[in-house]
N, C-alpha and C positions, 0 to 999 in steps of 0.2 A: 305640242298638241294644239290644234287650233281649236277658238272659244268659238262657242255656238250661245248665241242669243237667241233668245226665246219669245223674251219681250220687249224684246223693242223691234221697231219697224220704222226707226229715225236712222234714215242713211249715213250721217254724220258720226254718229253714235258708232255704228258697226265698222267702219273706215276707219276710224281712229283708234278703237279697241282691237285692231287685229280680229276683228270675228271672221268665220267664213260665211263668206260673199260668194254670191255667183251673180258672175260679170251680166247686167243688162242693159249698162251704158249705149248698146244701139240704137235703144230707143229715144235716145236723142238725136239722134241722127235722122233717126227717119218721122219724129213729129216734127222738128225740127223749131222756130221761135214763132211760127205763125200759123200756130194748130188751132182750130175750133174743132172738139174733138170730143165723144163719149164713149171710155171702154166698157164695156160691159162686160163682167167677169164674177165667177161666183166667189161668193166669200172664202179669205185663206191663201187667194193665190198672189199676194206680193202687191196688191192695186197700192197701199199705204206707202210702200215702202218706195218704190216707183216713182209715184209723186214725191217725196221727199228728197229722191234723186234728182227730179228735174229740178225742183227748186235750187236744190245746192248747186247745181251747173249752172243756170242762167241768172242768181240771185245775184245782184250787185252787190258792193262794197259801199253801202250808205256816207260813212264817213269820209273812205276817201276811194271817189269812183272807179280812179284810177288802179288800183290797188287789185290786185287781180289771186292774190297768194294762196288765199284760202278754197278757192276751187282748183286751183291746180296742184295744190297739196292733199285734196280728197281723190281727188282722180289720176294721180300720173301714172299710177300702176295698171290704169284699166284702156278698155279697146279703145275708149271713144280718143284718147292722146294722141292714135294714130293718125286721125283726120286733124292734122296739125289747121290746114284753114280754118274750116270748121270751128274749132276749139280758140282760134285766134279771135274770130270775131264775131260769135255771140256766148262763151265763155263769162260769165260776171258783168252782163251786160245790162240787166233788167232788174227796175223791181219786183219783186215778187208777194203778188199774197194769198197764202196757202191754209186753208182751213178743211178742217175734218169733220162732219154733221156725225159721227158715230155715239156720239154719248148722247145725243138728242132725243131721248126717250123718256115715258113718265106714263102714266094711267090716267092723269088728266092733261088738259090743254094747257094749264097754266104752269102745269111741272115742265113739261119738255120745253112748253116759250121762255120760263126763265134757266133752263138751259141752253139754249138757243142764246140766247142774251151772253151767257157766260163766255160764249163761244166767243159772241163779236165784240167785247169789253176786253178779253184777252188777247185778241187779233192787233184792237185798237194802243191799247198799252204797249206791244212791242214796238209801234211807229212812232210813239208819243214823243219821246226825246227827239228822233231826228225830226218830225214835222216841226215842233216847238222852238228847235234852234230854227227852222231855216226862214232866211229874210224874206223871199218869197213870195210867202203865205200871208193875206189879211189878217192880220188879228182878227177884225171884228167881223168879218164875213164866215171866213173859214174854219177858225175856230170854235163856230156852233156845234157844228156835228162832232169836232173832235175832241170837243169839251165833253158832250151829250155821253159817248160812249167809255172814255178815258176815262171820265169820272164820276161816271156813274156807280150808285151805292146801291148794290143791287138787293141785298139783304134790306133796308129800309123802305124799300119800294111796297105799294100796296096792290100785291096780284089780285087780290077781289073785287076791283076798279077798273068797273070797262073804260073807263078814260085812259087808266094806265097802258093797259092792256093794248088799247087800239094805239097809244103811242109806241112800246115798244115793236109794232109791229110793223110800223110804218116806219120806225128807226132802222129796224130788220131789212126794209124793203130798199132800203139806198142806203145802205153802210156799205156794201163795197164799190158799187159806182162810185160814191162820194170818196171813198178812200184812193180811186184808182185816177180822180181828179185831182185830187191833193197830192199825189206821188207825182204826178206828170206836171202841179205847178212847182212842182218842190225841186225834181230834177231834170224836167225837160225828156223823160222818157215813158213810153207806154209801160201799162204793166201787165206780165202774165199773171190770170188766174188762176188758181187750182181750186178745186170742190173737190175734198174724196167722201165715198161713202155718201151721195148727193143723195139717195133714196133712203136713207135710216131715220131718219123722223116717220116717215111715213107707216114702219111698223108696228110703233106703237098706236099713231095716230088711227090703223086701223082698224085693232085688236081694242081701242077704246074708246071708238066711237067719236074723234073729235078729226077725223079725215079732212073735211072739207076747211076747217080754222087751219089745220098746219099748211096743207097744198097753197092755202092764200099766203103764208110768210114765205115758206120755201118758194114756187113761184115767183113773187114778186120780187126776192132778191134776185134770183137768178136771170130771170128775164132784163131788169132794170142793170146788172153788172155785165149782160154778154149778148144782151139786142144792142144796136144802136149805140153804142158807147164807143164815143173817139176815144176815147182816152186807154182803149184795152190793145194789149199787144197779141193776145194769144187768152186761148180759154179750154182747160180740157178738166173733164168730168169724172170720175168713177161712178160706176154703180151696179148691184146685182142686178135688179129691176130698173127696167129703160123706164123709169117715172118722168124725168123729160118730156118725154111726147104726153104725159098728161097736162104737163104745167103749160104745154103753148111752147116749150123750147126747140124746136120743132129745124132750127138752122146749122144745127152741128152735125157733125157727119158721125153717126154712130159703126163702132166697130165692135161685133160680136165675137164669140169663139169662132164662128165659120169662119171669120176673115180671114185671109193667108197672112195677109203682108204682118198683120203683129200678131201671128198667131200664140209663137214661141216668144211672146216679149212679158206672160206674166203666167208665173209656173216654173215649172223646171223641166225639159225636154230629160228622155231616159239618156243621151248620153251627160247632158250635166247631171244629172241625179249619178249614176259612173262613177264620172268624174269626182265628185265630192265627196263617194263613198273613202272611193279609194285617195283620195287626198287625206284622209279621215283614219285610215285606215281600218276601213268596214265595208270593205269590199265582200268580204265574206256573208254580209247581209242581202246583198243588193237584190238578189231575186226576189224575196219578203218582202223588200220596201215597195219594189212594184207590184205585188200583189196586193199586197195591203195599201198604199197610197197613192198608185198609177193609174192607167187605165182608162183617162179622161184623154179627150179626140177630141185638138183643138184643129179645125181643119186638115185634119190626116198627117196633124202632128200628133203624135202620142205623150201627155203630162204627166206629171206629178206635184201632187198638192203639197207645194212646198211646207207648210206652217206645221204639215203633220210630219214631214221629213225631218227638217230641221228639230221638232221637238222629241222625236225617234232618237235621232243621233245624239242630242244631247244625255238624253236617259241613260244609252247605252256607253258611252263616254264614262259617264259616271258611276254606272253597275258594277258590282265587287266582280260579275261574271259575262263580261261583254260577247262572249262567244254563243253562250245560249240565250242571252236576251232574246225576247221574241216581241214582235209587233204587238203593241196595243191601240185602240181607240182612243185618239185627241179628240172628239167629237164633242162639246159642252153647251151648245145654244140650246138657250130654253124656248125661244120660238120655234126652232126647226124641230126639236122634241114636239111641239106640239102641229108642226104641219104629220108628222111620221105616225102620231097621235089620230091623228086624222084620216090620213090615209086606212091605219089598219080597221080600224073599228068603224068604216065607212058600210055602208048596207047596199048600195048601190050593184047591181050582182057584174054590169059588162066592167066596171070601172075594179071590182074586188078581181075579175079574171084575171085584166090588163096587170092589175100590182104581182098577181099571184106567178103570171106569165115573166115580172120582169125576176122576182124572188128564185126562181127556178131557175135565174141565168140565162132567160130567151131575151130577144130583144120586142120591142113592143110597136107597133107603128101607127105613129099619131102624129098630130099636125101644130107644133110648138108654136104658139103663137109671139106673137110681140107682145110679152106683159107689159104695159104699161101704168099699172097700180097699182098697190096691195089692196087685197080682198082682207077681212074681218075670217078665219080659220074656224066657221062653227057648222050649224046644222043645214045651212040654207048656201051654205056656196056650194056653187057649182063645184060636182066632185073630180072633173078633168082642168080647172084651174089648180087643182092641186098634184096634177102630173107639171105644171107651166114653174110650180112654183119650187117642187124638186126638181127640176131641171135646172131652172136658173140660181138655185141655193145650192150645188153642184150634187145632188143624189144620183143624178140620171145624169148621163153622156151621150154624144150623137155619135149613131154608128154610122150614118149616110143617111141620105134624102133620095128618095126615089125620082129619079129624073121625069117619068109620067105624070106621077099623082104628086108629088110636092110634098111629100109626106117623110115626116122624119121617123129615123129610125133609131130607138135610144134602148139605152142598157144600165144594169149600174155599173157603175164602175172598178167597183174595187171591195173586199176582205173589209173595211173600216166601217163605207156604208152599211155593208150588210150587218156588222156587228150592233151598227148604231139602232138598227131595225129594232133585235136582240136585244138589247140594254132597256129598250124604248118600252118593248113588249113586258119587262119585266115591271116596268113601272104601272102598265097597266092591270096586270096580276096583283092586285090586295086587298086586303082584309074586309076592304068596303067593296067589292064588286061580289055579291053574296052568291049570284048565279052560278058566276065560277069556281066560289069557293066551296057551295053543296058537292060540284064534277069534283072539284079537286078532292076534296074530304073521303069523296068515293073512292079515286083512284090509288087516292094512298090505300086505304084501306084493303082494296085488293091487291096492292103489291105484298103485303104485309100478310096477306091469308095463303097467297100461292095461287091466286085465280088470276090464270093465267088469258082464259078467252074475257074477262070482263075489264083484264087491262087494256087490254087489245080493244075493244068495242067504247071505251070510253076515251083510249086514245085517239081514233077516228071520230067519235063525236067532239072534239074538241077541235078539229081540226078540221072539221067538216063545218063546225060554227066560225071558224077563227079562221079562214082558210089563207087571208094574207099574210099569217106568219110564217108559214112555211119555205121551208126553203131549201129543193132536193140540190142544190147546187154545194152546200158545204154541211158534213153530218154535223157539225157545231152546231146551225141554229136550229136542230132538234133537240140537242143536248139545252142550251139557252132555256129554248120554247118547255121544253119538258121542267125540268128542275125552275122556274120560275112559276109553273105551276104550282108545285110541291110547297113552295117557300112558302104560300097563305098558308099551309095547314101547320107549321112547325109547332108544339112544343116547348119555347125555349128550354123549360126545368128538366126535359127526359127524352127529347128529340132532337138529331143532327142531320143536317142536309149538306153532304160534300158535295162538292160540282168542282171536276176534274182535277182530285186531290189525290197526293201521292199516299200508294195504297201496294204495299208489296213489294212488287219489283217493276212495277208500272204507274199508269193514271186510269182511275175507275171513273168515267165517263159522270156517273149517279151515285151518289150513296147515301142511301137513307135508315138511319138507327131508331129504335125505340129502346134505352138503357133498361126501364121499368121492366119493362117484356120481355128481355134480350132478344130483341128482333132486328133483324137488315133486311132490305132488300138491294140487291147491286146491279145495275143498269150498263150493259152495254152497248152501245148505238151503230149501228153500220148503215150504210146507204149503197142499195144497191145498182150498181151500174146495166145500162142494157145488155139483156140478155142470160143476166145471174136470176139464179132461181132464188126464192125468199127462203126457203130450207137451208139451203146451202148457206148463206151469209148470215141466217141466223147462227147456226151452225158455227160459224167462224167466229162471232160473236161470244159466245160460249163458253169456246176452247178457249179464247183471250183470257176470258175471265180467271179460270184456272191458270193458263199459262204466267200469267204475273201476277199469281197467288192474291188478289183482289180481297177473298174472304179469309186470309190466314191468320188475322189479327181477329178477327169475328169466332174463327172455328178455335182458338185457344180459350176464348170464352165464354165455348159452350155456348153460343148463339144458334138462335134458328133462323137459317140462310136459305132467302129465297134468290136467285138468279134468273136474268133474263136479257136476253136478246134481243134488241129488238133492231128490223129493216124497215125503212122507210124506202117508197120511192113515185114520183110523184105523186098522186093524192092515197095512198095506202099506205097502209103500216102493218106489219106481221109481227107475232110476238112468238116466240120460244121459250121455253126452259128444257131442263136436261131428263 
């Protein structure tokens, strides 16, 4: 059985460990050693992992140049072997320096700059030996800088010292030029860069107000390592947000999801998703995974969000019952929680339709701009940067651009998103949102008396307030949205709230106890498709209930059971009992 890695995103790592891989060594081919280049791709799809491929491919053999073993021991089993010239002669050819801005976060300025620091102290240490031995190098010129960062004690440093401060930041601004000088007197070759995750300072720098201090360090290294620098071979970028064009980097050639030629080079196209099933042998999944994790249109390639695939498979691998596992939500950013935060609980009424229209499963049509910054997520940003900003954090998907108006056409994409919604909306539902929790307190109470029009009229006011959580495309996120309500009023000592827990000979959508009182109310949910009458599917809603004996554990207890049906279909909802 092949191992699935989860966490790591080190090419070397997965190569050597037998993991399963899917082959994107093309992409060497077609950046090829003299790219100036920024992908832009949303979080999750392989940008980390990518970059660490190219490094191992074009990374030389410091010690001994010639020495060629170790990249053609990582690669002999993949495509790129086949372009034997290719692979002959720029194979282990370049130094390489490859860094990751992803941990560069903090709530103040001086937290992320002395993780910023961390980053290039660490860069600097892995060169330190080979720079040190080689004859080369001035001691007394060139070992400033390499002194500065190699041995610097970063813990003893005084971050409340705008001297320090303005020093580290100017160390920031030419550490890798300077580094990419010192490789070229060291071995007489240019060096490729890599930046992944080029835009991740920036969101914190947003959300806490010190924007304009990080844009100056990020900037000025990047500008100073990939403007005007003889000594570079190649420079290519990741990033969700094209922040680039805000820094003045303005001479790379940016590649979006539209673009053809890489369109399939980060992600998993549905026949490798296939393919790996069934190498896996979990083929029997594969519809689910595209439902749940597909669905993204990258240039009228169809994807799959690798990170949730991979961690799918691994789950199911592991499950006592891999046959019925079923798809769940990888989704864990606490910023994108709070763009999703944002979006629902927006008041804005054309921008609540547009969410409302895409939750429904339509598509939406608006004019995606070129983000090039993080906005601050609160009361005062503009509420259609926050369409830009789930688009490019991969919420939204392009269904096409209308050839007239230039206007894109986006959708979600996928069972995960929409779950994320769900999860999201539930965190909004607590004990401190009291507005809600009077509706709520209400609603239970009338599920629990048998007042069947006042559940129905308080369900629609809820949802006539809340209207972006809805969502007639899958009856789950009414299930979600309802039972997430419920959960402020519980109880713990004499109250239970089941949400879709085995109950009979089936799964009862809701169920809520009062032990004290012996009271249930049990909750069936159906969503009516066009042209079904709401009698009817409540109706059917019902008879389920009965049919997988829902309340049979309840009626051995002499419980007073109330039941209810309920159809939703877009903005209405109809209630039933028997």
């Amino acid at each position: 059985m092949k191992k699935i890695l989860t966490d790591s995103d080190d090419f070397e790592t997965i190569i050597r460990t037998g993991a399963a891989y899917v082959d994107k060594t093309e992409l060497l081919e077609k950046i090829g050693p003299c790219s100036y280049s920024i992908f832009v791709r949303p979080p999750r799809f392989g940008k980390s992992l990518n970059m660490s491929m190219i490094k191992s491919f074009f990374e030389m053999n410091y010690a001994d140049p010639a020495n060629k073993s170790k990249p053609k021991e990582l690669f002999q089993n993949l495509q790129i072997m086949k372009n034997k010239e290719f692979c002959e002669k720029y194979m282990g050819e370049y130094p390489v320096i490859s860094i990751s801005l992803k941990s560069v976060r903090g709530k103040t300025f001086e937290e992320a700059l002395k993780a910023f620091t961390e980053i290039i102290i660490d860069l600097y240490k892995s060169f330190a030996d080979v720079l040190y031995s080689s004859p080369k190098l001035n001691r007394e010129y060139d070992y400033y800088t390499l002194d500065f960062f190699a041995k610097l004690d970063i813990e003893n440093l005084d971050w409340t010292n705008p001297h320090t401060i303005s020093s580290i930041v100017l160390g920031i601004n030419k550490s890798l030029e300077v580094l990419t000088y010192l490789l070229f007197k060291a071995f007489g070759k240019h060096t490729i860069v890599l930046i992944d995750d080029f835009d991740e300072p920036l969101r914190d720098a947003a959300a806490y107000g010190y924007y304009e201090n990080m844009r100056e360090v990020t900037s000025g290294m990047g500008n100073a390592v990939l403007k005007t620098n003889s000594n570079l071979q190649s420079g290519i970028l990741t990033c969700s947000v094209l922040v680039a064009l805000d820094y003045g980097i303005d001479h790379l050639s940016v590649y979006e999801t539209d673009y053809e030629y890489y369109s399939t080079m980060f992600g998993f196209t549905y026949e490798e998703t296939e393919e790996l099933l069934k190498r896996l042998n979990l083929d029997s999944h594969t519809e689910d995974v595209i439902e749940w994790y597909g669905g993204y249109n990258f240039a009228n390639n169809k994807m799959v969000c690798p990170e949730s695939l991979l961690k799918f498979c691994a789950d199911v691998l592991t499950s006592p019952d891999p046959v019925t596992f079923e798809p769940k939500n990888y989704r864990i950013d606490a910023e994108e929680k709070e763009i999703i935060k944002y979006s629902l609980q927006n008041n804005d009424y054309l921008f609540s339709e547009c969410l409302q229209n895409l939750l429904d499963g339509d598509s939406y049509q608006t004019n995606i701009s070129v983000l090039s910054k993080y906005y601050p997520i609160n009361k005062e940003m503009n509420p259609f940067w926050a369409f830009d900003l789930l688009f490019f954090r991969g919420f939204l998907t392009l269904v096409k651009t209308a050839s007239k108006t230039g206007n894109d056409y986006v959708v979600i994409p996928n069972k995960e998103v929409l779950d994320f919604f769900g999860l999201t909306t539930k965190e909004i539902f607590n004990a401190t949102k009291l507005n809600w929790k009077e509706k709520a307190l209400a609603f239970k109470e009338a599920l629990f008396n048998n007042d069947k029009d006042k559940v129905q009229t308080l369900i629609n006011e809820l949802l006539i307030n809340f209207v972006s959580v809805r969502d007639t495309a899958y009856e789950s996120f009414y299930q979600e949205f309802l039972t997430s309500v419920l959960s402020v009023t519980i109880a713990p000592d004499h109250e239970e709230l089941l949400s879709k827990s085995e109950n009979g000979l089936g799964f009862a959508y809701t169920i809520i106890n009062n032990t004290i009182e012996s009271k249930v109310a049990i909750i069936e949910y159906k969503k009516a498709e066009k042209g079904e009458t709401f009698k009817k599917i409540c109706a059917e809603a019902l008879k389920q209930i009965d049919e997988k004996q829902h309340s049979h554990k309840y009626e051995q207890k002499d419980y007073s059971i109330c039941k209810y049906g309920i159809t939703f279909s877009g903005k209405t909802c109809w209630v039933a009992m028997p």
